[in-house]
Each structure stands twice: as structure tokens, then as C-alpha cells.
Steps between C-alpha positions, in 0.01 A plus 500: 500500500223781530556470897844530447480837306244618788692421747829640342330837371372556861831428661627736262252766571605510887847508407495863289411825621338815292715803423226680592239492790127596475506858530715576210278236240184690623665852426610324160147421431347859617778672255455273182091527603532886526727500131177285353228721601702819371529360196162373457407864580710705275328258210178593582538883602617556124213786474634697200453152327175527231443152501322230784723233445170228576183529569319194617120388481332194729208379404365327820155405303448155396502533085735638237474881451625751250681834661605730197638843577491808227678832517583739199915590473609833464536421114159460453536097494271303735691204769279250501600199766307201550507243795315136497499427865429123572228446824694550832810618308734781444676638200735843482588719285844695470667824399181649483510884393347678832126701443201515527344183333122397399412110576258238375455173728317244235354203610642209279197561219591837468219657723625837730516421838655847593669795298621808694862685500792449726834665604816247454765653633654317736575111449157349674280219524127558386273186688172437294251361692 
């Protein structure tokens, strides 16, 4: 029976003929490539936008860390985010307001391992290391 499919669906195969040859499915596939890119670039060149829509942190060490990030809002309220970030893993944050934004990277008993500042305003990837 399964030869007899083969056999039939190859027979079958010889038989029909495209409607198109190999040029035009290339140019199809350069056009619908060239749409997908334009699109993918409109999205991200949105720069009267006020927000990162994510911002990503990889912790390549081998234990759990702690990223928190702090800013104050322009009504005086502070944005606290925090981040537990599993050994060799990644977690992301979205719709983040863009700024300027101070950071804490905790080691799993709450010791500092680095505090400093940094600009988001762009979505990005920050690699700890």
C-alpha cells in the first residue's frame, strides 16, 4: 500500500507542471523578505516613543543573582523593578519608561556585587559576567 502511494505521488509529480518557474518564486521571496524587514524597522525606529518596550539581562555566572533597578518619576514617586535571574539564565523586562536608571546586582544573600547607573533607552541586552 505505502509503495503504492509512492509510486503514484511520484508519477503524479512528473505529470504536472508549476505556473511559475524559478525566477519569479525567488523575486516572490526577495519582495515578501523586503515587506518583513520594513516592517520590523518601522517598529523599532518609533523614536518619539518614551518607553523601551524590553530590556533584557543574562546572567552567564553560575548562581542565582538579584538585578533591581531604581529611578525617581517626575511625580516624585520612586520605580523600583526587581529581577531574580536563575544561573546561566535570562529574564526581561517590558514597557519600561526610558532614563537614566541606578542598579544593584545582589548575590542571592543579599550582598552587592555591583551598583552603578545606566542609560535604557533603547530595547538591549545587558550580559553579566
Amino acid at each position: 500500500m505505502k509503495k503504492q502511494i509512492i509510486y503514484s505521488m511520484l508519477f503524479i509529480s512528473q505529470i504536472l507542471f508549476s505556473q511559475s518557474d524559478v525566477t519569479n518564486v525567488i523575486m516572490g521571496g526577495q519582495l515578501l523578505l523586503k515587506g518583513i524587514t520594513e516592517l520590523q524597522s518601522s517598529k523599532a525606529s518609533k523614536s518619539g516613543s518614551k518607553v523601551v518596550e524590553s530590556y533584557c539581562v543574562k546572567n552567564k555566572l553560575e548562581y542565582q543573582i538579584i538585578y533591581r533597578i531604581m529611578r525617581k518619576q517626575e511625580d516624585g514617586s520612586e520605580l523600583v523593578k526587581e529581577l531574580i535571574i536563575p544561573g546561566d539564565g535570562k529574564e526581561c523586562l517590558f514597557i519600561l519608561p526610558k532614563g537614566i536608571y541606578n542598579f544593584e546586582i545582589l548575590h542571592k544573600n543579599k550582598e552587592v556585587f555591583k551598583k552603578g547607573e545606566c542609560l535604557i533607552d533603547s530595547d538591549q541586552t545587558l550580559i553579566i559576567k
